[in-house]
C-alpha positions in Angstrom: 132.8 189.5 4.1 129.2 191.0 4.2 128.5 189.7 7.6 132.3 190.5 8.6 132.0 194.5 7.4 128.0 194.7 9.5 129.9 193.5 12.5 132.9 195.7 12.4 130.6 198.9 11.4 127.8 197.6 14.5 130.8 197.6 16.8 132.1 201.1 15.7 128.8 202.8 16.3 127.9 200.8 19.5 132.2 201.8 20.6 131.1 205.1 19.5 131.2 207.8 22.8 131.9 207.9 25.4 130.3 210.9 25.8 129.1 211.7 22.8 127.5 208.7 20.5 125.6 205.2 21.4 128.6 204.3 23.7 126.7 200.8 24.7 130.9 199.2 24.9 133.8 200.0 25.3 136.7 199.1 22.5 140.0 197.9 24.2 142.8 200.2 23.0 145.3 198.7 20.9 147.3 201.6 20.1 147.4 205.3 21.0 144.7 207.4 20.8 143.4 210.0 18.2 145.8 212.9 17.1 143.5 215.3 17.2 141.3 214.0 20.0 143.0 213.4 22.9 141.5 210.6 25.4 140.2 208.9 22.1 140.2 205.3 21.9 140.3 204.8 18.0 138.2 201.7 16.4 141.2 200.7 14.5 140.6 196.7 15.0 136.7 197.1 14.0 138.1 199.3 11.3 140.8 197.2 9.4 138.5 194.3 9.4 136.4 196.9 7.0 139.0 197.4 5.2 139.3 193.5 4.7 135.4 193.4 3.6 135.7 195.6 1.0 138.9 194.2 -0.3 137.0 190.3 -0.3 134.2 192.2 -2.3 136.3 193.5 -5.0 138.2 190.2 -5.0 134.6 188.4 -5.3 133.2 190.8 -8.2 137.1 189.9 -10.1 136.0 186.3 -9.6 132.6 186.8 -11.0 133.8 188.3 -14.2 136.2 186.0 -14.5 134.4 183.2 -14.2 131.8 184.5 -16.8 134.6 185.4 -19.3 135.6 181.8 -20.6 134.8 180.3 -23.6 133.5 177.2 -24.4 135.8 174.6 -22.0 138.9 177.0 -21.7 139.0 180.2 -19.4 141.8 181.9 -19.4 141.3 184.0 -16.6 141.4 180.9 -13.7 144.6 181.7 -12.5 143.2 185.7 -11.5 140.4 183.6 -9.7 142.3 181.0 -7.7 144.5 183.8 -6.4 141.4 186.3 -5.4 139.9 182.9 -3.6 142.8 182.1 -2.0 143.8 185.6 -1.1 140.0 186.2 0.4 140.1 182.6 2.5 143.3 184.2 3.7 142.2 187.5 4.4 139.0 186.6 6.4 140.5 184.1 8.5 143.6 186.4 9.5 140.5 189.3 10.0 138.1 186.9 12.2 141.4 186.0 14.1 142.5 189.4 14.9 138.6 190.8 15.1 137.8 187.7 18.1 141.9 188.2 19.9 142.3 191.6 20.1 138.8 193.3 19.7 136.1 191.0 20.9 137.6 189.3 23.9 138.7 192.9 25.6 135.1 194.2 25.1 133.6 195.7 28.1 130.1 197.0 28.6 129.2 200.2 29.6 125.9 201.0 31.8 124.4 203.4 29.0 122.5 200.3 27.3 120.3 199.2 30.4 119.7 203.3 30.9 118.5 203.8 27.5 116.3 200.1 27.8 114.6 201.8 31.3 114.5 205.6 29.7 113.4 204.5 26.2 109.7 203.9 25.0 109.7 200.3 23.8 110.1 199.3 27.5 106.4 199.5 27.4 105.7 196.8 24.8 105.9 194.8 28.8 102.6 196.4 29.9 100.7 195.6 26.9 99.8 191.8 27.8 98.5 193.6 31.0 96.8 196.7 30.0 96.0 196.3 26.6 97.7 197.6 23.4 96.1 200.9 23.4 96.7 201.9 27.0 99.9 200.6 26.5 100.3 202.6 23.1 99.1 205.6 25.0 101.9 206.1 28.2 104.4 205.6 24.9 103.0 208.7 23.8 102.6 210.5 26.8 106.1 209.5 27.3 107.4 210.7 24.8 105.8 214.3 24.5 106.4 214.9 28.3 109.7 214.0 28.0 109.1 211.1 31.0 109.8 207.7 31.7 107.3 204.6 31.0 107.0 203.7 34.3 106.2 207.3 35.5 103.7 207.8 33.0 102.0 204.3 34.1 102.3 205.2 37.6 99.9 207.8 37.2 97.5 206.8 35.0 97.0 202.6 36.2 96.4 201.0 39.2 100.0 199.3 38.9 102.1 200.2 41.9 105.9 200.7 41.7 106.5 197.3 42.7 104.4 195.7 40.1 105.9 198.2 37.5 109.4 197.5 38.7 108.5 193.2 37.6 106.5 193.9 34.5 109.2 196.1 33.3 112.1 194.2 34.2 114.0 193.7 30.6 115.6 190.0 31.5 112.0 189.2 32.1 111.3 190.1 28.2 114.2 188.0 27.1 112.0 184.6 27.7 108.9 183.0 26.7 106.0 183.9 28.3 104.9 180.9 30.0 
């Protein structure tokens, strides 16, 4: 349920947008939009699989006490546990189900993520094999408080040329061992 509800809430915020918000995918709509925000594609899918979380944890914190409240070799309170385990099993599979048919297979991305990878600062962690920590550490900074790109900043202050910067910076290239 924990891993379940971290999913859901990481697909809101990354759904989030489009023009406002992370807005890294886009949600398929399964049902009109927002009442009072017209155009808006509502999380609903993301959101009832919440719903389902919270509703597992309850039933887990009922099985916990019940489980602690027998005495000796006779508790009492097994039948209040079997159904809260047998209503959780059901309630996560139906979620998953629903969360994988009608949430996960529809989702698209969007281009934002690879712009905020090229425009962000930890794009440089690339050039610090190359250059050194430091230097590296240092176009992060001047990146930041001039309000420019890594590879602009390292443009003008190493020898690497625009070609070189284009490979070193290439993101796939960061996905892999370094041989």
């Amino acid at each position: 349920a924990v891993g379940m509800l971290k999913i859901a809430n990481d697909l809101r915020w990354l759904g989030s947008g489009p023009r406002a918000g992370i807005g890294e995918i886009m949600l398929p709509e399964v049902q009109p939009g927002s009442s009072i925000m017209p155009g808006k594609v509502n999380p609903v899918i993301p959101e009832s699989v919440t719903m389902v979380a919270a509703q597992v944890i309850g039933n887990d914190t009922t099985i916990a006490i019940a489980g602690q409240s027998g005495n000796f070799e006779l508790n009492v309170m097994m039948p209040v546990a079997a159904h809260n385990i047998l209503e959780s099993i059901e309630l996560l599979a139906t979620s998953a189900k629903n969360l994988a048919r009608q949430c996960i297979n529809g989702l698209t991305a969007t281009d934002k993520g690879p712009e905020m990878v090229m425009e962000g600062l930890a794009i440089c962690t690339a050039l610090a094999p190359i250059i050194g920590y430091d230097a590296a550490a240092s176009i992060a900074h001047e990146a930041s408080k001039n309000g420019e790109t890594i590879k602009e900043v390292a443009m003008r202050v190493t020898d690497l040329n625009s070609t070189q910067l284009d490979e070193i910076l290439e993101p796939l290239s960061m996905t892999e061992p370094n041989e």
